[in-house]
C-alpha positions in Angstrom: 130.0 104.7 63.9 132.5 104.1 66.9 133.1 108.0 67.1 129.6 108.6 68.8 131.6 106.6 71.9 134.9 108.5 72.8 137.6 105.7 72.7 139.0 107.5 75.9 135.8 106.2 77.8 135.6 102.7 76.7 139.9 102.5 77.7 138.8 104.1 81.0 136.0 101.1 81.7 138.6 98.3 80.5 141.2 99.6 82.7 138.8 99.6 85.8 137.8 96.5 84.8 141.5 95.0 84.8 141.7 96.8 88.2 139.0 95.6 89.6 140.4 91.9 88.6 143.6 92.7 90.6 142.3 93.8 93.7 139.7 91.1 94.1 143.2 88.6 93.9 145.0 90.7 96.4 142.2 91.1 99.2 140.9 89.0 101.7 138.4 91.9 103.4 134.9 90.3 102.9 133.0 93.5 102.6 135.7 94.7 99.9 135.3 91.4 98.0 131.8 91.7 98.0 131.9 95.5 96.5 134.3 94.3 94.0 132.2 91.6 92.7 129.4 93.6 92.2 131.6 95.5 90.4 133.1 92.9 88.4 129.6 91.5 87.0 128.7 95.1 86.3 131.4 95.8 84.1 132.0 91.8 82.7 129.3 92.6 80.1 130.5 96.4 79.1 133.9 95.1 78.4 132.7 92.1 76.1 130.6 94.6 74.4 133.8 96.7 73.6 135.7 93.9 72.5 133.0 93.2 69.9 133.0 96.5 68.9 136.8 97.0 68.6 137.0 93.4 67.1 134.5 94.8 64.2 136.5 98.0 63.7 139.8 96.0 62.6 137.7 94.0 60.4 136.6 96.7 58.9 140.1 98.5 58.6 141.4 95.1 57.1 139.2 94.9 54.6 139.0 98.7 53.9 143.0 97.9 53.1 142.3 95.2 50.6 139.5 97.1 48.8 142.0 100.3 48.5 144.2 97.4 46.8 143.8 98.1 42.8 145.4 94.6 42.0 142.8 92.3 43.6 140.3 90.9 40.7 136.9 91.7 40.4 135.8 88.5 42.4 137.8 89.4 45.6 136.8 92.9 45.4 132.5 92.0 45.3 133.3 89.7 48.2 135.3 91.9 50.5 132.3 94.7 49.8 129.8 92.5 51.0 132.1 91.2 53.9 132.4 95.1 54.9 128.9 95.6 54.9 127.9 93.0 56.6 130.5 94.3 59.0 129.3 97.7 59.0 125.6 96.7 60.2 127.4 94.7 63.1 128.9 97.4 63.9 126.2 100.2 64.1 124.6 97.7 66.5 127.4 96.9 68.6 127.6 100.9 69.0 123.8 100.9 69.7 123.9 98.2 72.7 127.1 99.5 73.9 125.3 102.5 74.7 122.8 101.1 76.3 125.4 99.2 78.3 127.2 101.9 79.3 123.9 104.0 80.9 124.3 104.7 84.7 123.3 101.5 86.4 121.0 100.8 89.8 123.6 98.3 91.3 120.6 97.1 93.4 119.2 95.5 89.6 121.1 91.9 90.6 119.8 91.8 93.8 116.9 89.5 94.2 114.0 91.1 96.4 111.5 91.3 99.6 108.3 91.3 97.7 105.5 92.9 99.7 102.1 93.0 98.2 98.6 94.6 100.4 95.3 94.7 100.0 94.2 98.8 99.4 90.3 100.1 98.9 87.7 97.4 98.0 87.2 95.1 101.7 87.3 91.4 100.9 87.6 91.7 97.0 90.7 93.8 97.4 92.0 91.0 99.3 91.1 88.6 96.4 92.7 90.5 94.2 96.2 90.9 96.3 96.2 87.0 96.4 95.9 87.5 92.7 98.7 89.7 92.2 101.2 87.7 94.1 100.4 84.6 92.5 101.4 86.0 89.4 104.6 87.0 90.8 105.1 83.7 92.1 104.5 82.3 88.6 106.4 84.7 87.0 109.3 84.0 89.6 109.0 80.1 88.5 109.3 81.1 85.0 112.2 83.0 85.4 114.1 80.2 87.5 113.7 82.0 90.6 113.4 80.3 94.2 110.2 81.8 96.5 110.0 81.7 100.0 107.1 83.3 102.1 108.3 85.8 105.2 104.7 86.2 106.8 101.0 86.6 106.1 97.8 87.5 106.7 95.0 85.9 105.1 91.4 87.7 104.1 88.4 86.6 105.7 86.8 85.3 102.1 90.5 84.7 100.4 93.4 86.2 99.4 95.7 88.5 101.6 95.3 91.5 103.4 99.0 91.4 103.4 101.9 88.9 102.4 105.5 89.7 102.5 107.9 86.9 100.5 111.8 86.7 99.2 112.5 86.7 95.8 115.9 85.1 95.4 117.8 85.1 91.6 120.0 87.0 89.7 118.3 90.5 88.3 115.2 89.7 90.1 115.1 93.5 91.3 115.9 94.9 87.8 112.6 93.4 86.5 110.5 93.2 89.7 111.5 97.4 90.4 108.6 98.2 87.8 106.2 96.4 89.9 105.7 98.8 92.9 103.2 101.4 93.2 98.8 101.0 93.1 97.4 98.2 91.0 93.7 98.9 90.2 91.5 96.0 89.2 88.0 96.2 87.8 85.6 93.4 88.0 82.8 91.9 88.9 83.7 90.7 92.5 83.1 86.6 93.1 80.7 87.8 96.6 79.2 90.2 93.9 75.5 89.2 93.6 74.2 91.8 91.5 76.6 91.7 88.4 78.0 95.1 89.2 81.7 96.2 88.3 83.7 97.1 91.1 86.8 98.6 91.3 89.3 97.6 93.9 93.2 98.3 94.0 96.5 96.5 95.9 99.4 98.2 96.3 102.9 96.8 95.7 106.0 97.1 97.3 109.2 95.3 95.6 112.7 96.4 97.6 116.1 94.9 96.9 117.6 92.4 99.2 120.2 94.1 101.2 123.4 92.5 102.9 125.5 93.4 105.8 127.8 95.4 103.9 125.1 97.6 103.0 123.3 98.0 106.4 125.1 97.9 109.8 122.8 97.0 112.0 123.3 97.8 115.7 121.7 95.3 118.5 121.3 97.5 120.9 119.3 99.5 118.5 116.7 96.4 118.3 114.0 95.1 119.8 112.6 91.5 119.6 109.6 89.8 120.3 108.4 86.8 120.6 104.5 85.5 119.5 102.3 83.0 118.3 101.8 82.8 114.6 98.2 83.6 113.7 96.5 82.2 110.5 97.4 79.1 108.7 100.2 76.9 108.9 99.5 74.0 111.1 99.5 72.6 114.6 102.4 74.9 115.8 101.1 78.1 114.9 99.2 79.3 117.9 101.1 76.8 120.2 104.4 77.6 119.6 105.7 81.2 119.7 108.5 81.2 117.3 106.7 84.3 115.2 109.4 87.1 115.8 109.1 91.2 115.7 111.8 93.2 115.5 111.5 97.1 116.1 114.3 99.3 115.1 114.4 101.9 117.7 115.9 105.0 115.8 113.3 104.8 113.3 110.7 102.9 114.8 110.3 100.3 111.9 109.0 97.3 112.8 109.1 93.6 110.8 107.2 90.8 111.8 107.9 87.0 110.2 105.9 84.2 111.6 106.6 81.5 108.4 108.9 79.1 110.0 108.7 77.3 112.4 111.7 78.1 113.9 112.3 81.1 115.8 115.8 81.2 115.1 115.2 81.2 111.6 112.4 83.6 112.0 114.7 86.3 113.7 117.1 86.0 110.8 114.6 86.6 108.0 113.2 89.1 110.4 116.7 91.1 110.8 117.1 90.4 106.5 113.7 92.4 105.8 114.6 95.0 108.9 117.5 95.5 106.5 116.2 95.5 103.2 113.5 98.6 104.8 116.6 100.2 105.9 118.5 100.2 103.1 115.4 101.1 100.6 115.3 104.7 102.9 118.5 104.8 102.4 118.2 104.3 98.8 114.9 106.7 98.8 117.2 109.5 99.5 119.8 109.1 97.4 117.2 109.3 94.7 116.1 112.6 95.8 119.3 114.0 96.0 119.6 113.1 92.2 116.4 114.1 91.3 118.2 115.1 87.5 118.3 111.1 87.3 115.0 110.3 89.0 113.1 112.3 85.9 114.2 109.8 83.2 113.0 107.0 85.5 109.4 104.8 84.7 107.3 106.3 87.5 108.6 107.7 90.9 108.6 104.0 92.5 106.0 105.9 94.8 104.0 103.0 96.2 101.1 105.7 96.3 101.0 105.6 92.3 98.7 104.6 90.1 100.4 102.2 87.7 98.4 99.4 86.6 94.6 98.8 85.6 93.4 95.4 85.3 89.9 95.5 83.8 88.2 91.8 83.5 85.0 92.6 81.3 87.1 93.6 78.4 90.0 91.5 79.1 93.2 94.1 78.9 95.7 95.5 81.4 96.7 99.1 80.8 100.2 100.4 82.2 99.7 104.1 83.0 103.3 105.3 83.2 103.5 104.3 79.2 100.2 104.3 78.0 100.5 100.7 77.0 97.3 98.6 76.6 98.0 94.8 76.5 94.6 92.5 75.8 95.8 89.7 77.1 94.5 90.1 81.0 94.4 86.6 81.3 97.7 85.7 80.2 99.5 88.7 82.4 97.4 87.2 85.6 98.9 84.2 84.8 102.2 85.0 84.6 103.0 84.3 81.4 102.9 87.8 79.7 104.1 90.0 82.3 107.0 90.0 80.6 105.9 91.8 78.2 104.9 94.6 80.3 108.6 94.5 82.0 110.1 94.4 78.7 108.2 98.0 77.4 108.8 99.5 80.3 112.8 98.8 80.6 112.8 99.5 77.1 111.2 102.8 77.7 113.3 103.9 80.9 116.2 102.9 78.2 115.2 105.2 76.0 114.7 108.6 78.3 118.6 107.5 79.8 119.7 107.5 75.8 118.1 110.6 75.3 118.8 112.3 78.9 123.0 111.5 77.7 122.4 112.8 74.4 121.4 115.5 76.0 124.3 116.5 78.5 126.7 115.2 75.7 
């Protein structure tokens, strides 16, 4: 079963991974160290895969010796075969999640993320339904033993968001939050609906990984700040205070504005983190094109002007476009508590086109 990996691959990933090991003990650069242990937790679990897999071949080996032994008695013999078959069946799914570890990686996926999320077509209910949607990030984030901290806001005039920026902060947060962006229709009957009439309003969803200064060199005398008063809610220091900051980034003319703290120190930071984080998702953005081979055995562009998601309230289901998968559990993916599932089919299914994209090539 082994043979479908080449042995001369899986020595070529150990032996980086035993390199990588030495130079993080021999280097004191900080951006170097920070590479390296990206690195390092990439590799960690591709490596313990091979030693299970290499563990399992010498069992089998050992106890393909003692069967090829005529003298053992008939007792031994039954019990080595059923010790090698068991052995065998570990092993065809050893080979099968090595694989899978060894696919070509997004090294962004153990970043956590800036989590933007803004009201589309629809007025006031669209806004509704954007306060929705990032509650049930927020409770999906508290399932997943992630921390959330709000950037900025804007508030609808009947509820919800017209817009609300947050950080995401926990290990692989971007490798299962990176299936969120794009459109996200809802239809419903809208609460400031009088008539009982279905509407249909959408949100659209922005989810970019958290980038550090390693990534992103950031120039200040390519910036711009400024200083405001924070508009909506958030107590007696919002508009007498002005410790909201904006920060423009003069070759591109991006601008960030975070108003949550009350500090205006701490505002500039996050302010400069989500500058970054834009920056480095452009950055990112191109890459992609240039590999447009790899981009067709992705889930969905990432466009955030595609159509991924209908929530439909009167007969209680969520449908995923890019895979055709239906859930009827509405309530329970609102909540939080099932959008796992729709995480889980789609990495599964992005698994499966890089599996057969390899085959392919091989």
């Amino acid at each position: 079963m082994s043979s479908a990996i080449s042995n001369d691959r899986l020595d070529a990933v150990v032996e980086r991974f035993a390199n990588v090991d030495h130079e993080l003990g021999t280097t004191s650069d900080g951006p170097a160290l920070a590479r390296l242990g990206r690195e390092r937790a990439e590799l960690a679990p591709v490596v313990e895969a091979i030693e299970r897999l290499r563990a399992t071949e010498a069992e089998i080996r050992d106890l393909d010796s003692m069967l090829a032994d005529r003298s053992i008695d008939a007792e031994m013999r039954a019990l080595a075969e059923d010790e090698r078959a068991d052995a065998a069946a570990r092993l065809e799914a050893e080979v099968e999640q090595l694989q899978i570890e060894l696919l070509p990686k997004d090294e962004a996926d153990a970043r956590g993320v800036i989590l933007e999320v803004r009201a589309g077509t629809g007025g006031d209910e669209a806004a509704l339904f954007a306060g929705d949607l990032f509650r049930m990030y927020q409770r999906y984030a508290d399932g997943e033993g992630w921390k959330v901290d709000v950037l900025s806001i804007s508030e609808g005039a009947v509820g919800g968001y017209k817009e609300i920026v947050a950080e995401i902060a926990g290990q692989g947060a971007f490798g299962r939050l990176k299936f969120e962006s794009g459109v996200h229709r809802v239809q419903r009957v809208p609460a400031t609906e009088g008539s009982g009439r279905i509407h249909t309003s959408a949100a659209t969803v922005a989810v970019l990984p958290e980038a550090e200064e390693v990534d992103v060199a950031l120039d200040d005398s390519e910036l711009r700040f400024d200083v405001f008063r924070a508009q909506g809610a958030g107590g007696q220091h919002v508009n007498k205070t002005e410790s909201a900051v904006r920060v423009t980034h003069l070759p591109t003319g991006i601008a960030v504005a975070v108003q949550d703290e009350r500090s205006q120190h701490r505002n500039r930071a996050r302010a400069i983190a989500l500058l970054r984080a834009k920056l480095y998702d452009i950055e990112r953005e191109r890459a992609d094109t240039a590999r447009a081979d790899a981009r067709r055995v992705q889930v969905g562009s990432g466009d955030r002007s595609e159509r991924i998601r209908t929530y439909n309230f009167p007969q209680g289901r969520v449908t995923d476009h890019r895979i055709n998968l239906t859930l009827y559990k509405l309530d329970q993916v609102i909540e939080g508590e099932a959008l796992g599932e729709l995480i889980d089919a789609l990495a599964a299914e992005q698994r499966a086109r890089l599996l057969a994209a390899e085959d392919a090539v091989a």
